[in-house]
C-alpha positions as CSV (number, residue, x, y, z in Angstrom):
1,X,30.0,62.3,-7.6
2,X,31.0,61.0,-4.0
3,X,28.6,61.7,-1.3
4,X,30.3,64.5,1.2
5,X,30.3,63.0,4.6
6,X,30.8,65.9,6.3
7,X,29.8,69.5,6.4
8,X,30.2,72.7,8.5
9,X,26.8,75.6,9.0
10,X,28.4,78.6,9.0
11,X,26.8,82.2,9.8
12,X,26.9,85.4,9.2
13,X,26.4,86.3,12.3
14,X,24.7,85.4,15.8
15,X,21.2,84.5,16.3
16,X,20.6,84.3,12.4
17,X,19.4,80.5,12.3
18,X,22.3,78.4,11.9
19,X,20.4,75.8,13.9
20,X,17.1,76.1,12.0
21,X,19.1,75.3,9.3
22,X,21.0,72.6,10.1
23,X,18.1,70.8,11.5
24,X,16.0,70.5,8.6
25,X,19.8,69.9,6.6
26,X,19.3,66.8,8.9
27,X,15.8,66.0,8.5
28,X,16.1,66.4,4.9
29,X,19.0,64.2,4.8
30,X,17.4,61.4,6.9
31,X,14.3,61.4,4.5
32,X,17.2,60.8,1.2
33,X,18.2,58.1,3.3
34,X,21.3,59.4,4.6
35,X,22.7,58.7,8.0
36,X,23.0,61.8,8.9
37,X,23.9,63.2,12.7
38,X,24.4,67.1,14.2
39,X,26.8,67.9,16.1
40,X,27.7,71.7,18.2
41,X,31.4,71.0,18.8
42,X,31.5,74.2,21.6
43,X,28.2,75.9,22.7
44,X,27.9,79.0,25.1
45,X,24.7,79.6,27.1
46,X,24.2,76.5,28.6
47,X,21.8,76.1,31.1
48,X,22.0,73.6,34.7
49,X,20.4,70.7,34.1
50,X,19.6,67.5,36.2
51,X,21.6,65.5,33.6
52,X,24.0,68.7,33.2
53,X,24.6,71.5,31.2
54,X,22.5,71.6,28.0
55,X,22.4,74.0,25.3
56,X,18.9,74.5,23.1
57,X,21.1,74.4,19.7
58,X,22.5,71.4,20.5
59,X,19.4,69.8,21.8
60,X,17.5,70.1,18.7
61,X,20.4,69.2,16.6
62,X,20.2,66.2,19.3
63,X,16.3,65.7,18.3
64,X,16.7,66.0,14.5
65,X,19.1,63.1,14.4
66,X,19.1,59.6,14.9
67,X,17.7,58.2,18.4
68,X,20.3,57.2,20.7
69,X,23.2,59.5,20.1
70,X,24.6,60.7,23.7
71,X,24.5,64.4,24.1
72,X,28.2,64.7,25.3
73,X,28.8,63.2,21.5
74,X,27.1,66.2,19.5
75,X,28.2,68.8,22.1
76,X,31.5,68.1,23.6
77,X,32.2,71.7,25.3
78,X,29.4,73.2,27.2
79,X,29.5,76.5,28.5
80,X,27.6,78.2,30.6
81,X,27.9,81.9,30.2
82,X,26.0,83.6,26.6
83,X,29.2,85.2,25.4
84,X,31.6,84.2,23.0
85,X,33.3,81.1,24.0
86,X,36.6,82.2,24.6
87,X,35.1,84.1,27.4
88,X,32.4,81.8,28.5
89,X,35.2,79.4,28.9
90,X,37.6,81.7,30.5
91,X,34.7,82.3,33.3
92,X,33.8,78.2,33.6
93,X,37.6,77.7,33.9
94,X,37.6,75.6,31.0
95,X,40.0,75.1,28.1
96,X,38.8,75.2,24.7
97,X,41.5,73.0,22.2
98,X,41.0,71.3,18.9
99,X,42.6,67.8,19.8
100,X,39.5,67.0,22.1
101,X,37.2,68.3,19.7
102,X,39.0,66.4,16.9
103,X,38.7,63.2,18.7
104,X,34.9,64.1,19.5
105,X,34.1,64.9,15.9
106,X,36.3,61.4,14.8
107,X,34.3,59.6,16.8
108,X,30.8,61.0,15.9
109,X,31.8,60.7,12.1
110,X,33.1,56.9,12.8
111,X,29.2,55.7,13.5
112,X,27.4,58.7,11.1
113,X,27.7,60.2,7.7
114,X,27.8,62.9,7.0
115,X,28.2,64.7,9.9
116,X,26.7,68.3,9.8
117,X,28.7,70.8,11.9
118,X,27.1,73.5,13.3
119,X,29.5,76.8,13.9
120,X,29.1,79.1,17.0
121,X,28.4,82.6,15.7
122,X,30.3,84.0,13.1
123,X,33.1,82.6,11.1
124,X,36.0,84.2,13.2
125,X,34.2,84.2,16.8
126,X,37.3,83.0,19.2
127,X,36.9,80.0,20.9
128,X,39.9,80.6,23.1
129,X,43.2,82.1,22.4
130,X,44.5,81.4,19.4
131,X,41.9,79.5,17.6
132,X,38.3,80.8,16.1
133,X,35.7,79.3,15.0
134,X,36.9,78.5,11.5
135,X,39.9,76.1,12.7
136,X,37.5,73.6,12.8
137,X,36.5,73.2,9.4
138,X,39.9,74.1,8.0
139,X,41.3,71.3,10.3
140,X,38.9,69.0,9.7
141,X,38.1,69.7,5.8
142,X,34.8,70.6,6.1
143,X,33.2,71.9,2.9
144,X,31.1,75.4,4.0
145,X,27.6,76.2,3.9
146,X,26.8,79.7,4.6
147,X,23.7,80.7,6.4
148,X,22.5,83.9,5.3
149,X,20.1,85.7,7.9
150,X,17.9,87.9,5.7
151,X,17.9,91.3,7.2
152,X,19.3,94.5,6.4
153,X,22.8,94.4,6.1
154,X,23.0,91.1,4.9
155,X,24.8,92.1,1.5
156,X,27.9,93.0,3.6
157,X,27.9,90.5,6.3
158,X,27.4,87.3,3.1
159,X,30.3,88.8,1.4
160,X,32.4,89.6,3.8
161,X,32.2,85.8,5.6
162,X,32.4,84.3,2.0
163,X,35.9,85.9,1.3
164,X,37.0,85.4,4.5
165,X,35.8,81.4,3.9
166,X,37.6,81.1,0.6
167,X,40.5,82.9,2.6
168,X,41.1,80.8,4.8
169,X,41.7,77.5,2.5
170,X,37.8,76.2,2.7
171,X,35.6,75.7,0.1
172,X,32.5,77.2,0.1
173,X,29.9,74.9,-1.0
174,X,26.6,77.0,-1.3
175,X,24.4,79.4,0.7
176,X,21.4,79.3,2.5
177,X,19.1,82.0,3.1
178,X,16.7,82.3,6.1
179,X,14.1,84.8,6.5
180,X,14.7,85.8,9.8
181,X,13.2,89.3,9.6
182,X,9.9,88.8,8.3
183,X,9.7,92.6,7.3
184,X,12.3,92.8,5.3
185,X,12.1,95.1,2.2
186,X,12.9,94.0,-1.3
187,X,13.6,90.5,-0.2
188,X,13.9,89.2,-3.8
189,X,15.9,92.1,-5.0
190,X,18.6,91.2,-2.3
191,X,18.3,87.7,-3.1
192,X,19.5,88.1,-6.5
193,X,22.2,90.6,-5.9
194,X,23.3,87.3,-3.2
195,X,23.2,85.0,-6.2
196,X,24.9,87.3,-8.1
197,X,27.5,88.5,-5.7
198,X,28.5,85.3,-4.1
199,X,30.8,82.8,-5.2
200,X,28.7,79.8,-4.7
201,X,25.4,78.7,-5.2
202,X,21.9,79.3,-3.2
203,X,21.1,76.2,-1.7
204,X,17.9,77.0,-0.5
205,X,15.4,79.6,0.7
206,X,13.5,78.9,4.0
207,X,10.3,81.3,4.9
208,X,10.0,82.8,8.3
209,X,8.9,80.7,10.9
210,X,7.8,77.5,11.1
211,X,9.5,73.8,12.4
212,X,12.7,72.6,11.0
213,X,11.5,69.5,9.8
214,X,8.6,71.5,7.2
215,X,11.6,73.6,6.2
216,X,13.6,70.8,4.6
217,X,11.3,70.8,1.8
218,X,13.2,73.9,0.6
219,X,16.8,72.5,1.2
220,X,16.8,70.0,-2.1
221,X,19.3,71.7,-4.0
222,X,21.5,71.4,-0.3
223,X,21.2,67.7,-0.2
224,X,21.8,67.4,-3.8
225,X,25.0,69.4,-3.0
226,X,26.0,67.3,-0.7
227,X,25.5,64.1,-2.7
């Protein structure tokens, strides 16, 4: 099998741990000896800086990778507002379009492989008029991974973003679940109705809590996916 050089974290929905999961994607990539890099194409809820405006997804995306990559390369649009980018941006003035951000990701992916992708809340959040979220895998052929925030409700929200993912063109690679609600009932029960429900595979459980770089243990069968 070839080695995928690129990938895109998808979620189904904000503030379910898209970011913890692509950082230990990364570090467990690194430690198979791949050279692998994050990247937050747009982030909202950026925050003044004395080097500028810096966003904590894209920072640790920044630290999980290799040293030396420029923070303007992994997140190209910052906004500072903690909306949904098409109105962060409306406020900053700024305009959100997929040639800069195509360029951006070109020029990431022409020093790194893969390139792991991180998504801005949901599949379809707008990221100005005219263009969601999901334009960038489809335009940049970016095999999904699907972050599944373990919570009540999370039957609906997995199957709802998977058909919309296979929908829209994309294929869906596998599924990650993250326990972000540590009192969730009948976690295993929902875990195999997921597995049996979704048209992909699980590529990985991760516990509650915890760094990033301890929770790539559990992301084998991701890396594997990924060649």
């Amino acid at each position: 099998m070839t080695p995928l050089d690129r990938v895109f974290i998808a979620g189904t929905d904000t503030g379910i741990g898209k970011t913890h999961v692509s950082c230990a994607l990364l570090h467990a990539l690194r430690a198979a000896g791949r050279d692998a890099v994050g990247m937050k194409p747009v982030a909202s809820g950026c925050e003044e800086t004395p080097e500028g405006l810096r966003n904590e997804d894209a920072l640790a995306l920044q630290a999980a990778g290799p040293a030396g990559v420029p923070y303007a390369a992994i997140n190209p649009v910052s906004l500072r507002a903690p909306l949904s980018p098409h109105l962060a941006a409306a406020r900053d003035g700024v305009t959100v379009a997929l040639p800069p951000l195509t360029e951006a990701f070109e020029r990431l992916h022409a020093h790194h492989s893969p390139v792991v992708v991180e998504g801005v809340g949901g599949w379809l959040v707008p990221l100005a008029p005219g263009l969601m979220a999901s334009a960038l895998a489809q335009a940049w052929e970016l095999p999904v991974i699907l972050v599944v925030g373990l919570r009540l409700g999370c039957l609906n929200h997995a199957l709802l973003s998977a058909r919309a993912i296979v929908a829209d063109g994309c294929r869906l690679l596998g599924w990650v679940g993250n326990r972000i609600d540590p009192a969730m009932e009948a976690v295993d029960d929902n875990l195999a109705t997921l597995r049996e429900l979704l048209p992909a595979p699980c590529l990985g459980v991760l516990p509650h809590g915890g760094p990033a770089a301890s929770a790539a243990r559990h992301l084998a069968d991701a890396v594997a996916a990924l060649g």
